[in-house]
VOGU-3710 file (C-alpha; in Angstrom, 3 decimals, decimal comma):
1> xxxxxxxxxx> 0,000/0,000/0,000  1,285/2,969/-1,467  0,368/5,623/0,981  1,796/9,475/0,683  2,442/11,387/4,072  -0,471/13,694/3,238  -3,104/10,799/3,052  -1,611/9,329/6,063  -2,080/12,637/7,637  -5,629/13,268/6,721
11> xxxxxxxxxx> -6,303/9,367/7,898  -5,125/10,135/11,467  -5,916/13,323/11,912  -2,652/15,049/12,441  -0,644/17,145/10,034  1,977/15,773/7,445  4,882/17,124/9,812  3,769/14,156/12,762  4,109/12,082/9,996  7,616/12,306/9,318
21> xxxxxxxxxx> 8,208/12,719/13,054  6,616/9,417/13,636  8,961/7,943/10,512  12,419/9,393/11,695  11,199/8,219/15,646  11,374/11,931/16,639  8,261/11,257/18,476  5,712/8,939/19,461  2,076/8,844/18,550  -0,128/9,956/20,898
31> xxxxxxxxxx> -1,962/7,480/23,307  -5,340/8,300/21,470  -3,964/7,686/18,087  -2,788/4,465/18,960  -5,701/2,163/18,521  -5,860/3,961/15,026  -2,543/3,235/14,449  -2,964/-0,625/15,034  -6,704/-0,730/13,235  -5,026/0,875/10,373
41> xxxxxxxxxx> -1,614/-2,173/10,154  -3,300/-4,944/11,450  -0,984/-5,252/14,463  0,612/-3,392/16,813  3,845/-1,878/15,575  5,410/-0,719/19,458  7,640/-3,534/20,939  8,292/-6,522/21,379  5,453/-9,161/22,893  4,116/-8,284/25,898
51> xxxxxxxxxx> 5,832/-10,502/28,853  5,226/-9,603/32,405  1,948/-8,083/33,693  3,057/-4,612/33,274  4,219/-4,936/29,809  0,951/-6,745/29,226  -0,888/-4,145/31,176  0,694/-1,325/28,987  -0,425/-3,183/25,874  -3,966/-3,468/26,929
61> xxxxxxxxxx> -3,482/0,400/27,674  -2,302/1,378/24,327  -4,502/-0,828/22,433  -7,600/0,907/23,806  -6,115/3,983/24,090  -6,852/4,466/27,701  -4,636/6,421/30,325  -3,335/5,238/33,256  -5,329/7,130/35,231  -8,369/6,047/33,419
71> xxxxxxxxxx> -7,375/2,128/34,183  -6,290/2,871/37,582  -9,576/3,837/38,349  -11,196/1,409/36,557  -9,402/-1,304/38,808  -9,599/0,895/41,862  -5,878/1,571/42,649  -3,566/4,802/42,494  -2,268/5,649/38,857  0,975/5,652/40,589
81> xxxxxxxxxx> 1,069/1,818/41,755  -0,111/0,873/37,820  3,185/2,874/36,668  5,508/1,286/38,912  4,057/-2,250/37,504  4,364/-1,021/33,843  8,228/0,246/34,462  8,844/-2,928/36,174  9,710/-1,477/39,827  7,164/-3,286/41,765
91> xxxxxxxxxx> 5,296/-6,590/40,706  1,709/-6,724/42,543  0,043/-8,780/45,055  -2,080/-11,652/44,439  -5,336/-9,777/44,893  -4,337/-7,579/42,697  -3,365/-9,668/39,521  -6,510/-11,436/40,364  -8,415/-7,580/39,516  -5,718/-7,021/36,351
101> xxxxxxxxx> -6,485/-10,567/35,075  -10,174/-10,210/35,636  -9,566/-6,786/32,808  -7,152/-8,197/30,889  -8,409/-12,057/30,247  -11,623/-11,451/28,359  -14,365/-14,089/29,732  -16,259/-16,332/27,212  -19,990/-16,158/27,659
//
């Protein structure tokens, strides 16, 4: 797929400039562009496969293109406590993977 920056640009909203940014890895797309981003390839294009909870976590995060704060909330914990788990500085407690998994796992009806 021959795409030119300008129809790229006009596809996700931004100008041609963010384009080339995002190109040259001057900077990253925003969280909200994100799910666009991997609607648009097929696949996510940040990373390698998600390993721990936190990378996994982060994933889920960018996929939907929700905030930390947004999540935090969602599971009831401090945005703080989900960033330390993402960076890898702190790996949660049993009750608390139980909550992430409950998120992350989707259930089968």
């Amino acid at each position: 797929m021959r795409l030119t920056k300008r129809q790229l640009s006009l596809r996700f909203h931004v100008d041609d400039t963010t384009i080339y940014l995002w190109e040259k890895n001057k900077v990253r797309p925003s969280l909200a562009q994100i799910p666009k981003i991997i609607e648009f390839l097929g696949s996510s294009p940040f990373e390698k496969e998600p390993v721990t909870l936190g990378d996994k976590v982060r994933e889920y995060r960018r996929v939907r293109g929700i905030s930390q704060k947004k999540l935090a909330g969602k599971l009831g914990f401090d945005p703080s406590t989900l960033a330390a788990w993402e960076r890898g500085e702190h790996q949660p407690t049993d009750a608390y993977v139980e909550k992430v998994k409950s998120i992350l796992v989707p259930r089968n009806p």
